[in-house]
mmCIF file of the N, C-alpha and C atoms, coordinates in Angstrom:
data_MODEL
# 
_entry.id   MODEL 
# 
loop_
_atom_site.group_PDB 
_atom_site.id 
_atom_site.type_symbol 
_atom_site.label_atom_id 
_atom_site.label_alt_id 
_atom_site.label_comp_id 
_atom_site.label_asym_id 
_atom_site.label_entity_id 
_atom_site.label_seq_id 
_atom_site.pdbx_PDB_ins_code 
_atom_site.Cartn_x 
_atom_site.Cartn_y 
_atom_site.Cartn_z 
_atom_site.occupancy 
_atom_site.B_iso_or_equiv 
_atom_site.pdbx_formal_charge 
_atom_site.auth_seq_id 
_atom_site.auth_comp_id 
_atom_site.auth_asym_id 
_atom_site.auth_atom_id 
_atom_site.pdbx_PDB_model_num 
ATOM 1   N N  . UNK A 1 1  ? 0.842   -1.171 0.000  1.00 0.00 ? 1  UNK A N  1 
ATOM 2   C CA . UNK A 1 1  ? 0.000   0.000  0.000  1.00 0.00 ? 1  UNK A CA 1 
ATOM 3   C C  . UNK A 1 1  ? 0.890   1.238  0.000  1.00 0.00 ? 1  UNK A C  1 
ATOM 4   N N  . UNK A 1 2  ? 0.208   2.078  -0.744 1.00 0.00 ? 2  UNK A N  1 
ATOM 5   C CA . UNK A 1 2  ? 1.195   3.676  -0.857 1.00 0.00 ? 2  UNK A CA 1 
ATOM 6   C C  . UNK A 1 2  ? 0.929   4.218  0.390  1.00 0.00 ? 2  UNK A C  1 
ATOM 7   N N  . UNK A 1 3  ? 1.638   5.289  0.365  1.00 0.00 ? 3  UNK A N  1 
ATOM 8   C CA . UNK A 1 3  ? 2.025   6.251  1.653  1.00 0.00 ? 3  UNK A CA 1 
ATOM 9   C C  . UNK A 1 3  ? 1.027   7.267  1.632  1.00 0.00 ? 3  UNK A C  1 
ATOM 10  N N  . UNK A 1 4  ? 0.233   7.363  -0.105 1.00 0.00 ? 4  UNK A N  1 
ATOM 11  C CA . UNK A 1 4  ? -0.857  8.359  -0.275 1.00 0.00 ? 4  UNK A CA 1 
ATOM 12  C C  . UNK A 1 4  ? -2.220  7.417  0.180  1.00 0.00 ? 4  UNK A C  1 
ATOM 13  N N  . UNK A 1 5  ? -2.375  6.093  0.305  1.00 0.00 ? 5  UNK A N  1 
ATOM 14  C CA . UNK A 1 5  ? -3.446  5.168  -0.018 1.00 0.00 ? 5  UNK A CA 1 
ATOM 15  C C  . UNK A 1 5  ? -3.521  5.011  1.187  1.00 0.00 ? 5  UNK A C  1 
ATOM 16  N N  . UNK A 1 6  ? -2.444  4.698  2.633  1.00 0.00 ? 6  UNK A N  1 
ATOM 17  C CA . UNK A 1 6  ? -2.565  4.729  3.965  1.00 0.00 ? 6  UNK A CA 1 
ATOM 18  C C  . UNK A 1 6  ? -3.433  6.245  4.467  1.00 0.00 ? 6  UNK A C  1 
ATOM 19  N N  . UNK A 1 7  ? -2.597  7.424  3.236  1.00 0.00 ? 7  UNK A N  1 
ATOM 20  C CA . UNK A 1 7  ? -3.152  8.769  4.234  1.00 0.00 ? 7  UNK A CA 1 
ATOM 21  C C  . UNK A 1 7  ? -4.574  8.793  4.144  1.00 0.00 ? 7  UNK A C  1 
ATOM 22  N N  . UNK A 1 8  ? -5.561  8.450  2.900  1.00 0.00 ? 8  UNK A N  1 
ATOM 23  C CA . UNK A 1 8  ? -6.724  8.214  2.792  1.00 0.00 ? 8  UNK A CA 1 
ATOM 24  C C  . UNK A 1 8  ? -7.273  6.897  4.038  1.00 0.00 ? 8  UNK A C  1 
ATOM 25  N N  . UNK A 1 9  ? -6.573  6.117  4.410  1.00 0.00 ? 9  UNK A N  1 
ATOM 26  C CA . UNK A 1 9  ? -7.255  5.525  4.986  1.00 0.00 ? 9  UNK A CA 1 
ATOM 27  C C  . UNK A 1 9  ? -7.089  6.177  6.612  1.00 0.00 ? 9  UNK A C  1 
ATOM 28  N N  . UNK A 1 10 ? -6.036  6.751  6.616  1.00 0.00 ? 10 UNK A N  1 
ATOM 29  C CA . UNK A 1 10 ? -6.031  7.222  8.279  1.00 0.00 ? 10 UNK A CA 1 
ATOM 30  C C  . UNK A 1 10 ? -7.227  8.937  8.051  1.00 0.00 ? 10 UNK A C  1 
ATOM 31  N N  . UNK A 1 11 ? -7.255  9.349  7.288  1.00 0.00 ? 11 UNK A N  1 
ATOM 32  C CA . UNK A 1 11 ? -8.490  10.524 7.350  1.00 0.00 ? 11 UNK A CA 1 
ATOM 33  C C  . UNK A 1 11 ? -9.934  9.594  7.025  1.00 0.00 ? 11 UNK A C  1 
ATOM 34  N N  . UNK A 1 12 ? -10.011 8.534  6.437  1.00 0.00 ? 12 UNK A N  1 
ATOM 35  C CA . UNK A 1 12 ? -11.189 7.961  6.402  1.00 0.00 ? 12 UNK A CA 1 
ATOM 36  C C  . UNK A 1 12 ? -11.477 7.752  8.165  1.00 0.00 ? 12 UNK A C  1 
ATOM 37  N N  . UNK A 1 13 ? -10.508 7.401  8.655  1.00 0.00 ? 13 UNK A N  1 
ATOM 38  C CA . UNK A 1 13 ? -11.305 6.651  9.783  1.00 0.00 ? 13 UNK A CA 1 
ATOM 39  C C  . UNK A 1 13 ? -10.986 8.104  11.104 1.00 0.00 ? 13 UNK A C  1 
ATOM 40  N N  . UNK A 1 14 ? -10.328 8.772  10.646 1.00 0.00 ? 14 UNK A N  1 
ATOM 41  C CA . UNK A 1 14 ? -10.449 10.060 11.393 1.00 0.00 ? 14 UNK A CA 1 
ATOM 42  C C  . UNK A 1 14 ? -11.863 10.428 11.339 1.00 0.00 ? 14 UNK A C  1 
ATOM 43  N N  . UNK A 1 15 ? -12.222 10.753 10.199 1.00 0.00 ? 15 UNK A N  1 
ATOM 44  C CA . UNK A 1 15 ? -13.581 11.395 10.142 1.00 0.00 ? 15 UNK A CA 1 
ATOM 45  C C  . UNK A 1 15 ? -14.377 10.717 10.383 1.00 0.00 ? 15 UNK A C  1 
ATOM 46  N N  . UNK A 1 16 ? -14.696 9.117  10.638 1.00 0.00 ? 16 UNK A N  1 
ATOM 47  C CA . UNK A 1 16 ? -15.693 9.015  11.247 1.00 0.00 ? 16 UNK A CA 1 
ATOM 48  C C  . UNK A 1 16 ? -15.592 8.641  12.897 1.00 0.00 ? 16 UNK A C  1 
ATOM 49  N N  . UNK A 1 17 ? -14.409 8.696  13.218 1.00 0.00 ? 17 UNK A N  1 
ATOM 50  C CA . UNK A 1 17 ? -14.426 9.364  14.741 1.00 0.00 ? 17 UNK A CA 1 
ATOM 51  C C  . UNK A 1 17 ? -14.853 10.335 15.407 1.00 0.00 ? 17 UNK A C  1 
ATOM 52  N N  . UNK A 1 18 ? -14.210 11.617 14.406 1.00 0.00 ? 18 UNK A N  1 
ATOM 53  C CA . UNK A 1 18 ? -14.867 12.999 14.744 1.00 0.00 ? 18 UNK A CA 1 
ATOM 54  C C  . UNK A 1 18 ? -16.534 12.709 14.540 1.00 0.00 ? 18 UNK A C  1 
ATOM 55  N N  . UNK A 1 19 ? -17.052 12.229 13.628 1.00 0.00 ? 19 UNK A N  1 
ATOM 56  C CA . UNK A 1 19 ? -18.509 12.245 13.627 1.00 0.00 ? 19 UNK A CA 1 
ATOM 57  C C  . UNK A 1 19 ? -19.140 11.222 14.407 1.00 0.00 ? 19 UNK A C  1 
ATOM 58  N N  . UNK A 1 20 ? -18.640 10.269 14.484 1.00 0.00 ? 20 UNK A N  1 
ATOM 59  C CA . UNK A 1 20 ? -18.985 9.503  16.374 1.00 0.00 ? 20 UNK A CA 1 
ATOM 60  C C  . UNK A 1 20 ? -19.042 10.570 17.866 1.00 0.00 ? 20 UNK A C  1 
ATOM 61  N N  . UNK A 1 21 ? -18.035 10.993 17.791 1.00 0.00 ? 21 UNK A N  1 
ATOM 62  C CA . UNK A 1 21 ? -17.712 11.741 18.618 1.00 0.00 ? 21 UNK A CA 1 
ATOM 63  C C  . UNK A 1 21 ? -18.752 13.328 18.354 1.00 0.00 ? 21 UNK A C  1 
ATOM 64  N N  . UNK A 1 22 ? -18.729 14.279 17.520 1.00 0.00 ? 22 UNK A N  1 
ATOM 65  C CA . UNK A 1 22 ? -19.685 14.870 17.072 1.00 0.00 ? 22 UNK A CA 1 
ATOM 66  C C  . UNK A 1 22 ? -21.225 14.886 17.631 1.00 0.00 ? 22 UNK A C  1 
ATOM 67  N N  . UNK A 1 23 ? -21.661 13.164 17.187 1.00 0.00 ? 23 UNK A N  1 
ATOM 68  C CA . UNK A 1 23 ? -22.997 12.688 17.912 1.00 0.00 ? 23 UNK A CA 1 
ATOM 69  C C  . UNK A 1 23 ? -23.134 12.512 19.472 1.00 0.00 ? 23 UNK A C  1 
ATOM 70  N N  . UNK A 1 24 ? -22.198 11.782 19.461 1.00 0.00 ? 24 UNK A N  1 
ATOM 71  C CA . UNK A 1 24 ? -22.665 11.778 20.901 1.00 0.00 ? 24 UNK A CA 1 
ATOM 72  C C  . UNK A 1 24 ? -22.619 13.320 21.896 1.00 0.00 ? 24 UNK A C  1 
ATOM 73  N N  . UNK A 1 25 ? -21.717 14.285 21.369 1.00 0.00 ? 25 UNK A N  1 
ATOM 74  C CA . UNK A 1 25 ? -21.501 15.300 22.094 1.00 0.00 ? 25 UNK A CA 1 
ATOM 75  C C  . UNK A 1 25 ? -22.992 16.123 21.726 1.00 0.00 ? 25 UNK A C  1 
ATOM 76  N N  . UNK A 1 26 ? -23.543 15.692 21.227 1.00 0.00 ? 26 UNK A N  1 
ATOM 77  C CA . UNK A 1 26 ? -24.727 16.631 20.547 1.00 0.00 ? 26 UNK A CA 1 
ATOM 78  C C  . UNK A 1 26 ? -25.626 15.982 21.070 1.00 0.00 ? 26 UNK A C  1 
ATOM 79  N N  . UNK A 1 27 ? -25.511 14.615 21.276 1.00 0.00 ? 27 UNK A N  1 
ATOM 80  C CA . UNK A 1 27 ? -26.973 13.908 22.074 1.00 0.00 ? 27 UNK A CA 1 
ATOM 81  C C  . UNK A 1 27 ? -26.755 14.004 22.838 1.00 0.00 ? 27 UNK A C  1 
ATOM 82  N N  . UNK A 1 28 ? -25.929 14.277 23.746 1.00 0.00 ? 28 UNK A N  1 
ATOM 83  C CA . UNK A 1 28 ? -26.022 14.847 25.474 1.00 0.00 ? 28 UNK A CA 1 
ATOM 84  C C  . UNK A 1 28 ? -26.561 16.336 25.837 1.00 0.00 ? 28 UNK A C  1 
ATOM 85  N N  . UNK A 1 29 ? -26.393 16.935 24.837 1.00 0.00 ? 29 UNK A N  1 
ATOM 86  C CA . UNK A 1 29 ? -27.474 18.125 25.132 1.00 0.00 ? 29 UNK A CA 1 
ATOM 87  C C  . UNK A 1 29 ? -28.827 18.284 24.554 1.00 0.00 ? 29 UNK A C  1 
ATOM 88  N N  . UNK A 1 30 ? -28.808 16.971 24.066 1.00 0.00 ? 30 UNK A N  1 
ATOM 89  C CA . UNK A 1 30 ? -29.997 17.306 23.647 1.00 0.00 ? 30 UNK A CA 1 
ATOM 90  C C  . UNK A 1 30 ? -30.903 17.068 24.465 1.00 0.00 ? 30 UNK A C  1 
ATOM 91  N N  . UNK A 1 31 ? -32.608 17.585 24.629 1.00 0.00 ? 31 UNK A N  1 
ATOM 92  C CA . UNK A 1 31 ? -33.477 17.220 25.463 1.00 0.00 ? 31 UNK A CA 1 
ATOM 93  C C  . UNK A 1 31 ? -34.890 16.845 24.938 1.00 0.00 ? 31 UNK A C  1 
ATOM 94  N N  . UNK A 1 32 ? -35.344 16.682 23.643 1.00 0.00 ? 32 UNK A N  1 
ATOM 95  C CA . UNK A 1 32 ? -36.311 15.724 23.172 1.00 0.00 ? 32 UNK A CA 1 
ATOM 96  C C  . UNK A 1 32 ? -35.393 14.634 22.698 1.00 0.00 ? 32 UNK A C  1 
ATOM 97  N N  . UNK A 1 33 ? -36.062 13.198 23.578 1.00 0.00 ? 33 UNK A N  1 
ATOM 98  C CA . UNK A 1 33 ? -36.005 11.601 23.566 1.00 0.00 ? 33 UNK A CA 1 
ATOM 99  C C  . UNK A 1 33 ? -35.835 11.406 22.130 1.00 0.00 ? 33 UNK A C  1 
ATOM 100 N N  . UNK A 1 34 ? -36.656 11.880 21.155 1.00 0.00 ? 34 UNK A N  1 
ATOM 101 C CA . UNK A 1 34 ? -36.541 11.172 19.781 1.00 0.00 ? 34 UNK A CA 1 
ATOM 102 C C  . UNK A 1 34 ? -35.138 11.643 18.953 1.00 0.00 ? 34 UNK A C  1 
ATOM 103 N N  . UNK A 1 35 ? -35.182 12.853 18.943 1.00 0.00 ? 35 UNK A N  1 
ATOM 104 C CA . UNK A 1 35 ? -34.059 13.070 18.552 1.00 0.00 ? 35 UNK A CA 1 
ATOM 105 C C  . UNK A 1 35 ? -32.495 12.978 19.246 1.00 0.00 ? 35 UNK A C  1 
ATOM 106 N N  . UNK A 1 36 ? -32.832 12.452 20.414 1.00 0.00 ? 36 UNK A N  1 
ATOM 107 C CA . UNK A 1 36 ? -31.496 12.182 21.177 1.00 0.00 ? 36 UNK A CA 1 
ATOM 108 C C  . UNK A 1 36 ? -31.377 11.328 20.990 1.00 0.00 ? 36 UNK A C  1 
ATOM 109 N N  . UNK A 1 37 ? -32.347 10.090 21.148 1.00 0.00 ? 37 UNK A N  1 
ATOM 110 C CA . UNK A 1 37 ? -31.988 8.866  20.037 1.00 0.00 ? 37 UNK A CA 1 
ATOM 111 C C  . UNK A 1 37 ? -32.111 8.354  18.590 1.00 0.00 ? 37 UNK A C  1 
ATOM 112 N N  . UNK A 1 38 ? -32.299 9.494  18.021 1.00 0.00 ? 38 UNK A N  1 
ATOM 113 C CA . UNK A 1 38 ? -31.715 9.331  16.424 1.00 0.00 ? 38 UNK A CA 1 
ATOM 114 C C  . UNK A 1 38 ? -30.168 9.915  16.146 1.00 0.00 ? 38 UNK A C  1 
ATOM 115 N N  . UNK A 1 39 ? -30.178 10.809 16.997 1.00 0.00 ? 39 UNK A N  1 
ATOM 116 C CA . UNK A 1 39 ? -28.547 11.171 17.049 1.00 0.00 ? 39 UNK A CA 1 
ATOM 117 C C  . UNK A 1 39 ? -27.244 10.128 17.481 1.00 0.00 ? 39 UNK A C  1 
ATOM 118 N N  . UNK A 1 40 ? -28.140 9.565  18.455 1.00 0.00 ? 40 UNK A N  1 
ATOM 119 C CA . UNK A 1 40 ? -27.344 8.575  19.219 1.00 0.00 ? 40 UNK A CA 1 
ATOM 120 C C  . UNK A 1 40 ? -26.849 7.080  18.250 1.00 0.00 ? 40 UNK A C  1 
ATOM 121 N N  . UNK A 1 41 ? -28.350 7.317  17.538 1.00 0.00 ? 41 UNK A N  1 
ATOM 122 C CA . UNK A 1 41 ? -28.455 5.890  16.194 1.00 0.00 ? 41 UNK A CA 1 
ATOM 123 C C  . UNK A 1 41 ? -27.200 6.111  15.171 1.00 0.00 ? 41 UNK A C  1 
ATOM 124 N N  . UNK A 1 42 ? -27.196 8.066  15.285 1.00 0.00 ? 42 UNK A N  1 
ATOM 125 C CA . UNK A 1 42 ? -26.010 7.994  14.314 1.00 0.00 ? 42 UNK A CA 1 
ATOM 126 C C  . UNK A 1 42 ? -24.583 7.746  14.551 1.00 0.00 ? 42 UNK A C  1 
ATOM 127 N N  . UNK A 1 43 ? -24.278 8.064  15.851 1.00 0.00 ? 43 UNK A N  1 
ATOM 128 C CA . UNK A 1 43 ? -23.492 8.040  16.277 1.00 0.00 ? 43 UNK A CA 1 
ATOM 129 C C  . UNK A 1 43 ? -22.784 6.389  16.679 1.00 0.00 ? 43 UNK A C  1 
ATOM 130 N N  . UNK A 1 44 ? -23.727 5.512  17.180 1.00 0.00 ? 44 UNK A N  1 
ATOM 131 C CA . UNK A 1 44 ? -23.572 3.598  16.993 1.00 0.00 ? 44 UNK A CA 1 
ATOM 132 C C  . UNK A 1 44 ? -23.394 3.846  15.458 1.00 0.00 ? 44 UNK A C  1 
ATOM 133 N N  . UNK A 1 45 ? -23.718 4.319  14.664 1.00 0.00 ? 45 UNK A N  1 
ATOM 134 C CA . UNK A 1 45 ? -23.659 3.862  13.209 1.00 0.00 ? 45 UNK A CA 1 
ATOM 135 C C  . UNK A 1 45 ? -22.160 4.273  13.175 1.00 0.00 ? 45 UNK A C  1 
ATOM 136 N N  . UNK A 1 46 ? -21.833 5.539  13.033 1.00 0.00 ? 46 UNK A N  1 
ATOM 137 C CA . UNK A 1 46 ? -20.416 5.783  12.805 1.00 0.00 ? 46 UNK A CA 1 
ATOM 138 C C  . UNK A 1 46 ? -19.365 4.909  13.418 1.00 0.00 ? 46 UNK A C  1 
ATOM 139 N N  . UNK A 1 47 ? -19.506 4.470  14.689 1.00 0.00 ? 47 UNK A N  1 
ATOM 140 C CA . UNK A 1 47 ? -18.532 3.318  15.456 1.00 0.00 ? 47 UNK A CA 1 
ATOM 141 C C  . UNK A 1 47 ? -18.550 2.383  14.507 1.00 0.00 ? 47 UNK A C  1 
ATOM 142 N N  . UNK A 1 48 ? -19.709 1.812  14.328 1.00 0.00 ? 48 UNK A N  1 
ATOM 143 C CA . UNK A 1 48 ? -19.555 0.529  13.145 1.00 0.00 ? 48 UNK A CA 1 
ATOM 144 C C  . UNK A 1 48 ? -19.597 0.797  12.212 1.00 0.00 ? 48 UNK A C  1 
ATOM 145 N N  . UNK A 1 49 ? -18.858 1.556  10.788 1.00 0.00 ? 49 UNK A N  1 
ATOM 146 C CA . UNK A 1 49 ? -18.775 1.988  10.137 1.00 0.00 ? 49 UNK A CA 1 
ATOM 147 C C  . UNK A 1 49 ? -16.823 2.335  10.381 1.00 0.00 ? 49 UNK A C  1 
ATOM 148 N N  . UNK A 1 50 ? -16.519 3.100  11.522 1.00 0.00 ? 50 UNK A N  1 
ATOM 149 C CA . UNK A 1 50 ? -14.890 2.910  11.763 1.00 0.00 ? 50 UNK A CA 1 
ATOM 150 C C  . UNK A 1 50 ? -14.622 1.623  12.055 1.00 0.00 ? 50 UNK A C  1 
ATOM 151 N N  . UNK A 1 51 ? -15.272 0.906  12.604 1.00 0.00 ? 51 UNK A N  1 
ATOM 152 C CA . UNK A 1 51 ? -14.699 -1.026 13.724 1.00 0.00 ? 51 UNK A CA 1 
ATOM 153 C C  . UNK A 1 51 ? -14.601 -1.669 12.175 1.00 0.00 ? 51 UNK A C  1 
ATOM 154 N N  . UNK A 1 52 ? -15.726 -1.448 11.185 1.00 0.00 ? 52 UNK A N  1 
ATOM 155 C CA . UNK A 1 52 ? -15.568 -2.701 9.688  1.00 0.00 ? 52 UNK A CA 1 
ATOM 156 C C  . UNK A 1 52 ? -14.679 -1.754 9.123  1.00 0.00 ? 52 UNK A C  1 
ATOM 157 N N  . UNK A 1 53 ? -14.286 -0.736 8.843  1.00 0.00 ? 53 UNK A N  1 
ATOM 158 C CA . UNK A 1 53 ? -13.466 -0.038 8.113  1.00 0.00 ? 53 UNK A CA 1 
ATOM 159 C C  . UNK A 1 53 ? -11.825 -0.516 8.612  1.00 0.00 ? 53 UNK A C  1 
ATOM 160 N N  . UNK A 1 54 ? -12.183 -0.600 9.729  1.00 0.00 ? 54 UNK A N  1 
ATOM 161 C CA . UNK A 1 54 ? -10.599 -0.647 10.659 1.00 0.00 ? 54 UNK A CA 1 
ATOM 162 C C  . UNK A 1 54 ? -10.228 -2.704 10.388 1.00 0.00 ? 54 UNK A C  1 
ATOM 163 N N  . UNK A 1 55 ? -11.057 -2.925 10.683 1.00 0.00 ? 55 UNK A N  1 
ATOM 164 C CA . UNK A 1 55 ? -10.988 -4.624 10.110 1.00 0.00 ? 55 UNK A CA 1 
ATOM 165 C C  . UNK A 1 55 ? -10.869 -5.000 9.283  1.00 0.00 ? 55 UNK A C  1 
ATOM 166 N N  . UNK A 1 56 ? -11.169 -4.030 8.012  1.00 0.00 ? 56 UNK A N  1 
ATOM 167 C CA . UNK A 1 56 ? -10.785 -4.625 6.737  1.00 0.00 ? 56 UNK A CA 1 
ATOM 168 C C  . UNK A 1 56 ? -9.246  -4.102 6.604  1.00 0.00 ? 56 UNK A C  1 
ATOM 169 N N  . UNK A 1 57 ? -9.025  -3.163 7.146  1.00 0.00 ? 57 UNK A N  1 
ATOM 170 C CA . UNK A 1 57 ? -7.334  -3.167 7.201  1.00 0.00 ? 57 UNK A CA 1 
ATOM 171 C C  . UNK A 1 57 ? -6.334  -3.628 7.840  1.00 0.00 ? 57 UNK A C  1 
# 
């Protein structure tokens, strides 16, 4: 693997940390239930989305 093909993969899985991280910091202030757990849905999504990303490498 190239040194350019690693840097894509270390900002791939950067960004969906920051947007894990993102969600959850946003569903803790939030205070309607539905949307604190659709935020929260996004935020489990982004973890699994970095965990299979990170496993296939």
């Amino acid at each position: 693997m190239s040194t350019k093909e690693l840097s894509y993969i270390e900002d791939a899985l950067s960004q969906e940390q920051f947007l894990q991280q993102q969600c959850e910091k946003a569903a803790s202030s939030m205070t309607d239930p539905q949307l604190k757990q659709c935020v929260k849905q996004m935020a489990n999504k982004h973890q699994q989305i970095f965990s299979q990303f990170f496993d296939l490498v």
